[in-house]
C-alpha positions as CSV (number, residue, x, y, z in Angstrom):
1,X,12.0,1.0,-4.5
2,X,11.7,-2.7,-3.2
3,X,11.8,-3.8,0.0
4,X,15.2,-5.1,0.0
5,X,15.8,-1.0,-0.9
6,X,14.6,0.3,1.8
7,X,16.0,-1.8,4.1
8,X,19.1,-0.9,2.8
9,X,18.6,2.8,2.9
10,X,17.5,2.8,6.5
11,X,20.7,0.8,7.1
12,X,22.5,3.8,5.8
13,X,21.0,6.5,7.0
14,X,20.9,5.1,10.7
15,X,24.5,3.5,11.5
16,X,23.6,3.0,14.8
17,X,20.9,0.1,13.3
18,X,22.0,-3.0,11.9
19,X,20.7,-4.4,8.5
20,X,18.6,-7.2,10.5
21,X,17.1,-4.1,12.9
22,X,16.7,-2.1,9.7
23,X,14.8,-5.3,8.2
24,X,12.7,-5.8,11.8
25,X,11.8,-2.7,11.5
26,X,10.4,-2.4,8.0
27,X,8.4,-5.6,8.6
28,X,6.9,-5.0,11.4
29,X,5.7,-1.3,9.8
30,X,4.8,-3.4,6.7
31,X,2.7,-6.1,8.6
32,X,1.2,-3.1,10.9
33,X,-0.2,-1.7,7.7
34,X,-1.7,-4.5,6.2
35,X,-3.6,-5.7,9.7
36,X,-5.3,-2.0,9.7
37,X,-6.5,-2.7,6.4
38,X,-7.2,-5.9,7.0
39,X,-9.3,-4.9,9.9
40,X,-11.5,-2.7,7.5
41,X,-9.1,0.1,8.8
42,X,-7.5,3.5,7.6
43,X,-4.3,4.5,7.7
44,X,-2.9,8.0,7.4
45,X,0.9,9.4,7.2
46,X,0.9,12.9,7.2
47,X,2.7,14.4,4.2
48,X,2.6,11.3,2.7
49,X,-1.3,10.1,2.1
50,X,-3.9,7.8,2.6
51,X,-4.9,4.0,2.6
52,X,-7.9,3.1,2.9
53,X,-10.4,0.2,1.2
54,X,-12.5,0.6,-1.3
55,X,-15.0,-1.4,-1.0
56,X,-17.0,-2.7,-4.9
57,X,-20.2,-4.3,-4.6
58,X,-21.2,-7.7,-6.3
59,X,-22.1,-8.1,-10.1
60,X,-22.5,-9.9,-13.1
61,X,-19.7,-10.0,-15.8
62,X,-19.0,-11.7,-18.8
63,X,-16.5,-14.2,-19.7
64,X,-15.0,-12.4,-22.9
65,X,-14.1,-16.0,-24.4
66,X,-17.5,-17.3,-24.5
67,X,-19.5,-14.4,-23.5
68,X,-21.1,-16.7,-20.5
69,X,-22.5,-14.5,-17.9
70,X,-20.5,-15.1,-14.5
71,X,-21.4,-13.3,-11.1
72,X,-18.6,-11.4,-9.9
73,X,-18.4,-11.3,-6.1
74,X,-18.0,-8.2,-3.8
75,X,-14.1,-7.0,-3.3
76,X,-12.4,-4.7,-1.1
77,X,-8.9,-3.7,-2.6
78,X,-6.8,-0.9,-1.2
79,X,-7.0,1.9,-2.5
80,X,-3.6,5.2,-1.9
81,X,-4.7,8.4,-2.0
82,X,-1.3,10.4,-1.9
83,X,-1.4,13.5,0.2
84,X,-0.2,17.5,-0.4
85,X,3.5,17.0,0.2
86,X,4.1,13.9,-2.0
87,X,2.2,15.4,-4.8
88,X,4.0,18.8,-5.0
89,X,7.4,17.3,-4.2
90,X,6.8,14.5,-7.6
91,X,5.5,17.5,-9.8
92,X,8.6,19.5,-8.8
93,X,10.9,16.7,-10.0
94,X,9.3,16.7,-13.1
């Protein structure tokens, strides 16, 4: 589903909001999101999952084209850890 989908299904499902409400209102939940994390924060939707950071510490790599060894800086990247309801309901639609 892509944004533009979603917006469109919350259009749908709630006539009394307009497409530009619907689109508000999806961006402002988007952008809400990715402050938290931002901040170094969690975020937790119950029946849905988790985000959180996962957080990988500095190291030396290798350049596979001239097998140079290159220092790899420390990263957080997001990281969704689906919770109890999402998992059963996707293994039921199997």
């Amino acid at each position: 589903m892509t944004r533009s989908e979603l917006i469109a299904r919350l259009a749908a499902q709630f006539p009394q909001l307009t497409a530009k409400d619907a689109e508000l209102s999806a961006k402002a939940i988007l952008e809400g999101m990715s402050e938290s994390l931002a901040r170094g924060g969690r975020i937790e939707i119950r029946g849905f999952g988790t985000f959180a950071l996962n957080h990988r510490p500095a190291r030396s790599g290798r350049n596979p084209s001239t097998g140079e060894t290159v220092a790899v800086p420390a990263k957080r990247l997001p990281h969704f850890t689906p919770g109890k309801e999402l998992r059963e309901r996707v293994q039921a639609s199997k």
